[in-house]
C-alpha positions in Angstrom: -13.0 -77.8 38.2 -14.5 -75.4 35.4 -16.2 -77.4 33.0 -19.7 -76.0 34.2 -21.1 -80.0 32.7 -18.2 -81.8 34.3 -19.2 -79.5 37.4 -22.9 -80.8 37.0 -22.2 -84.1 36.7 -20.1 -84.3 39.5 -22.6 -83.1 41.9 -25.5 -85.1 40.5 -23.1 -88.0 41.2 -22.3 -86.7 44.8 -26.2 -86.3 45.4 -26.8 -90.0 44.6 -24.6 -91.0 46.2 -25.3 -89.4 49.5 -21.6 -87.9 49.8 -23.1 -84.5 51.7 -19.2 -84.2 53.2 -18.1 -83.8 49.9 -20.8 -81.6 49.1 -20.5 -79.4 52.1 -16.7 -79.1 51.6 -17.6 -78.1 48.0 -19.9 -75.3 49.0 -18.1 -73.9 51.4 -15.3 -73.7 48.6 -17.0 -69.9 47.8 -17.1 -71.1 44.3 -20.1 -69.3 42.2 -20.3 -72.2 39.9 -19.6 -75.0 42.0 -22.3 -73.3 44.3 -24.9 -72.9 41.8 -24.4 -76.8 40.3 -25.0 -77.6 44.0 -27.9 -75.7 44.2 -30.0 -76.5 41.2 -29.2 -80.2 42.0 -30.5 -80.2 45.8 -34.0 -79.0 44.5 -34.8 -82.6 43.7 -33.2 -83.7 47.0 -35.6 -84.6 50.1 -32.7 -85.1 52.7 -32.4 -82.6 55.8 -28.3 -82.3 54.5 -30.0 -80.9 50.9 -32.3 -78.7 53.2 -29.9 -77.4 55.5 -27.4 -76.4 52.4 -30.3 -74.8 50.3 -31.1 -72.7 53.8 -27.5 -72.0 53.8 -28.0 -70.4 49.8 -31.4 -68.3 51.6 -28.4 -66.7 53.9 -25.9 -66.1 51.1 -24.8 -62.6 49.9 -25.3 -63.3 46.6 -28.9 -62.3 45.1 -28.3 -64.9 42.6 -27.8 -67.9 44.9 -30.7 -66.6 47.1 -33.2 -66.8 44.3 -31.6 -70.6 43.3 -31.4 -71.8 47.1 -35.2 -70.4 47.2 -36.2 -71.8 44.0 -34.7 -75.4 45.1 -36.5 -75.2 48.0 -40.0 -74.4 45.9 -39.1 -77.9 43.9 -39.0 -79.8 47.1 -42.5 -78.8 48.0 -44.0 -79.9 51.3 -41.1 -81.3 52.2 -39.2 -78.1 52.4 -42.2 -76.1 54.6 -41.5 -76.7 58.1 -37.9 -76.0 58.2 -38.6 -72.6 55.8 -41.8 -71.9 58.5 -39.0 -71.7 61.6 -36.1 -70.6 58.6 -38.4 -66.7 59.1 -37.6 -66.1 62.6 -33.8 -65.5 61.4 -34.0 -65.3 58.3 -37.4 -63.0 58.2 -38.4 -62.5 54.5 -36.1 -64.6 51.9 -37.8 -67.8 53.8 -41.0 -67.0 53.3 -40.5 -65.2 49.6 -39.1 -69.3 49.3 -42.1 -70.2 50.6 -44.4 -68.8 48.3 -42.9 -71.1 45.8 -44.5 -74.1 47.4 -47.9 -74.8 45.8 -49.4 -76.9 49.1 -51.5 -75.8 51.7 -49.3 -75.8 55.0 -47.7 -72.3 53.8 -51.0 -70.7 54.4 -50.1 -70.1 58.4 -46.6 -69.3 58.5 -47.2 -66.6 55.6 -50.0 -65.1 57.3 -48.2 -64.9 60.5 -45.0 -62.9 58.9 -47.3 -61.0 56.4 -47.1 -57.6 58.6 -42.9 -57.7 59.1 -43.0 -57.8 54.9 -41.7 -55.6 52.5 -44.3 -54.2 49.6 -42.6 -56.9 47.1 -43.2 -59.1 49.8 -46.9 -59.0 50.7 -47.6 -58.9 47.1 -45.3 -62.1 46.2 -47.3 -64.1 49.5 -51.0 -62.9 48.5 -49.8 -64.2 45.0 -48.8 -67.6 46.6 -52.2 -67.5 48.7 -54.6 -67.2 45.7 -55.0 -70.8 45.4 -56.1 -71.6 48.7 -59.7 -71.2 49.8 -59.9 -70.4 53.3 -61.5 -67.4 55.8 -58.1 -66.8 56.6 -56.9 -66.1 53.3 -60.1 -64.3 52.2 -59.8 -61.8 55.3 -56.2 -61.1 54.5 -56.9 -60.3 50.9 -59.9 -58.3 51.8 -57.3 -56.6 54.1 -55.0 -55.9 51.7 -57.5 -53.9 49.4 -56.6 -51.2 52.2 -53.0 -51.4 52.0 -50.8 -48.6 51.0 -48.7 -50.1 48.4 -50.7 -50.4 45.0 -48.8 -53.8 44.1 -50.4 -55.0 47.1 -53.8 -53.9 46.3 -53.6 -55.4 43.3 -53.2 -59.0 44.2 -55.9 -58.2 46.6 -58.0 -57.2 44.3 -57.1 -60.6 42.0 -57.3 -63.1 44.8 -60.5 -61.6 45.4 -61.8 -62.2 42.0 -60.3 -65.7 42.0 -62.3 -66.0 44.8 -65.7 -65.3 43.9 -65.1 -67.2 40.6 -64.6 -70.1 42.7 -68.0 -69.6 44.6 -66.5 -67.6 47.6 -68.5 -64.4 49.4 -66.7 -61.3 48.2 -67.6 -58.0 48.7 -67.4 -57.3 45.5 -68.2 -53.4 45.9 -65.1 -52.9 47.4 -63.4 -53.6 44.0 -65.5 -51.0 42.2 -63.5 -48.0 43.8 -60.4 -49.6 42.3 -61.8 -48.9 38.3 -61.1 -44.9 38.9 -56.6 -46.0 39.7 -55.2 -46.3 36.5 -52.8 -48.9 37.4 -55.4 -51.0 39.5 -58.3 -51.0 36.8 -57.7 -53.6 34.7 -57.0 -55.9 37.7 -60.5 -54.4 39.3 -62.4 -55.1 35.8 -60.9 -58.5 35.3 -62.3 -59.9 38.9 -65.1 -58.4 38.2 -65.6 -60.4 35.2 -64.0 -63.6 36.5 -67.4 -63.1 39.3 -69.2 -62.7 36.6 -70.5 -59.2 38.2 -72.6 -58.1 35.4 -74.3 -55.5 37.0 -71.6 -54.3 39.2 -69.9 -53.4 35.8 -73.3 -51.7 34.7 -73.1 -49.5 38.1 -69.2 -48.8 36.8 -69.6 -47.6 33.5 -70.5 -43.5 34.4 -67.4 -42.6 36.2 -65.4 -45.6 34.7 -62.5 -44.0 32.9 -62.1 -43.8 29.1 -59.2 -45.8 29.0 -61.2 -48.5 31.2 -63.7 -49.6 28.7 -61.9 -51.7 26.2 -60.7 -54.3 29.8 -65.0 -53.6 30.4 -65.2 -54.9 27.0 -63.6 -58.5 27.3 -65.1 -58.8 30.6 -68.4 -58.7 29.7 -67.5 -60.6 26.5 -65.8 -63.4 28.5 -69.0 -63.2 30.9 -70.7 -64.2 27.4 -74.4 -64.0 29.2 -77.3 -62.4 27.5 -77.4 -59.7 29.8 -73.3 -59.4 29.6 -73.6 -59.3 25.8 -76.9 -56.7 26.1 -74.7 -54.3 28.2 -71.3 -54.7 25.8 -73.6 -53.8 23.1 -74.6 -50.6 24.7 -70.7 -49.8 25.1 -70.7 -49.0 21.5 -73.1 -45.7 21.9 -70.7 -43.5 23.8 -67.5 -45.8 23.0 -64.0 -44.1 21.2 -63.1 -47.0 19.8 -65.5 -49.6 18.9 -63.4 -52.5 17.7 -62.8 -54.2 21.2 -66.3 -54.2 21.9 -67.2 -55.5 17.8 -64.6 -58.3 18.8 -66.4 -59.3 22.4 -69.9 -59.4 20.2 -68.1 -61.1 17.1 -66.7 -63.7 19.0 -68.4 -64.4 21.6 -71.9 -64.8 21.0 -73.2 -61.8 20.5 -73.6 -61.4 16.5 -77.0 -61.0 16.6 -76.7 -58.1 18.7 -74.2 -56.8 15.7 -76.5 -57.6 12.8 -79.4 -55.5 14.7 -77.0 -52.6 15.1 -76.1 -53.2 11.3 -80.1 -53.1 10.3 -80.3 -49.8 12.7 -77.6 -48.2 10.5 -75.1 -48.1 13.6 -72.4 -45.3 12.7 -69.7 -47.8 14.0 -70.1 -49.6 10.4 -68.3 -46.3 9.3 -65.2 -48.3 10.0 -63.9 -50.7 7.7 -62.9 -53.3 11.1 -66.5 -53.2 12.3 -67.7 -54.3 8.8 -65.0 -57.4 8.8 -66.2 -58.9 12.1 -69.9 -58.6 11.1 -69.0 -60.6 7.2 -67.0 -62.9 10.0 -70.3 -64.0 11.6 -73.4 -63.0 9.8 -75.4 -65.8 8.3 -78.4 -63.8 6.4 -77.4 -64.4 3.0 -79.3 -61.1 2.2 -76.7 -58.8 4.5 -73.9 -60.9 3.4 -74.7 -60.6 -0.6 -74.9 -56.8 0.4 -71.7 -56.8 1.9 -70.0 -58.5 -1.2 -70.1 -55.2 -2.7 -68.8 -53.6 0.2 -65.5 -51.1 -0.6 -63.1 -53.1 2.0 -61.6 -55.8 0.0 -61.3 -58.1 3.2 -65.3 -57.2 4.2 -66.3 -58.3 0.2 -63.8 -61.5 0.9 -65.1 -62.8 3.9 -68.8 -62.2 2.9 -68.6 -64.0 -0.6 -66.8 -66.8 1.8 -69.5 -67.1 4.1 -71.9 -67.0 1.2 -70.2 -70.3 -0.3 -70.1 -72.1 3.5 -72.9 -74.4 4.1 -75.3 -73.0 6.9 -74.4 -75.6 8.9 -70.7 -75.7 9.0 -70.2 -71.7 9.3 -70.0 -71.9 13.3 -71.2 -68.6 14.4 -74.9 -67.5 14.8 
């Protein structure tokens, strides 16, 4: 059979009908095709015959029929989980990578418990899969695993840890501050920052935080979107390279009165042509936005005259 459909149908017919000789036979045919029509129709199997061939896939030699048998298994869910949890004494780390597809709670234990035998790809893929789940467990591993020597690892460390304190969890959050000086773990280190809303954490940051740092300081603070967040963004602009990200995080997240101050201060950021834009984007003063009608940037005259003709009530941005 190589009609890849007629292949498909065949074995969604087969599944239905229970015929797991058939099916068995079939797989142990060594055909790729016939193998992978197996596989992707198991997934939405429950019986232990689906399990035990998709466990089968987890052994195969074949990267490609791994990552199907493993996904399969990740559709089945719960169901799946005990036979993957005893599936890692042989078959150590393609069980529990399928594992980690499974969004339920009973994977929490049997990860943990292979986490140390793992490969780097593989303690990053199960602190991935344990992000979700709220438990001291899980928060000890990750804090753990901000120590670990493979950077991939640290970085899901450092996410699940922001994930964490977003959610109300006790972090220690000023383990996550050394993390802004590695220039692959920064912008994971700034982003749970911000998802903890870590406002003056950041503030400590800022005189050994790396130039290249600030614009991912930027949206944090902007996505923060508290007076004191917006405050501190605003200050960015003082020593800042490139102003625009920070204009933006004002612009569009509550902070344009913060821009129309710096714009009545004479602010050299207004030098650029971009800064000018976002400000006619949100002022409402008709005075400043008259002024910048005249302005030498076509789109900074457009958007001003715009705003001008847009009821006060209906422009949406303070």
């Amino acid at each position: 059979m190589s009609d890849p459909y007629g292949q498909w149908q065949a074995v969604q017919s087969w599944v239905r009908q229970g015929e797991w000789a058939t099916l068995q036979e079939q797989w142990q045919g060594q055909n790729p095709e016939m193998r992978q029509a197996i596989l992707s129709a198991l997934g939405e199997s429950s019986h232990p015959q689906a399990i035990a061939l998709l466990t089968e896939g987890l052994q195969d030699d074949d990267p490609e029929i791994q990552d199907l048998a493993g996904k399969a298994l990740g559709r089945m869910g719960e169901t799946a989980v005990p036979i993957l949890s005893q599936a890692i004494a042989t078959l150590g780390e393609r069980a529990a990578l399928a594992l980690t597809r499974i969004h339920h709670p009973t994977i929490v234990p049997p990860l943990l418990a292979v986490w140390s035998h793992l490969s780097d790809r593989g303690r990053a893929q199960v602190l991935a899969a344990l992000h979700p789940w709220r438990d001291a467990a899980v928060l000890a591993q990750l804090q753990a695993a901000l120590d670990d020597p493979a950077p991939i690892v640290q970085r899901e460390a450092v996410i699940g840890l922001g994930l964490a304190a977003q959610q109300g969890e006790s972090t220690d959050l000023s383990r996550l501050v050394p993390f802004l000086a590695h220039p692959d773990l920064a912008p994971a280190a700034v982003e749970a920052l911000g998802r903890a809303k870590a406002v003056e954490r950041l503030r400590r940051s800022l005189p050994a935080a790396p130039a290249a740092v600030i614009p991912a300081i930027a949206v944090a603070l902007a996505g923060i979107g508290t007076e004191e967040a917006l405050v501190l963004l605003a200050s960015l602009l003082d020593t800042a390279v490139n102003p625009i990200p920070i204009v933006v995080g004002l612009a569009r997240h509550g902070g344009a009165a913060h821009l129309v101050k710096l714009w009545h201060q004479q602010h050299p950021c207004f030098g650029q042509p971009a800064v000018r834009r976002e400000l006619a984007i949100v002022a409402q003063d008709p005075e400043l936005l008259t002024t910048l009608t005249s302005d030498e940037d076509a789109l900074v005259a457009l958007y001003a005259r715009h705003r001008l003709t847009t009821p006060l009530g209906e422009r949406g941005r303070a």
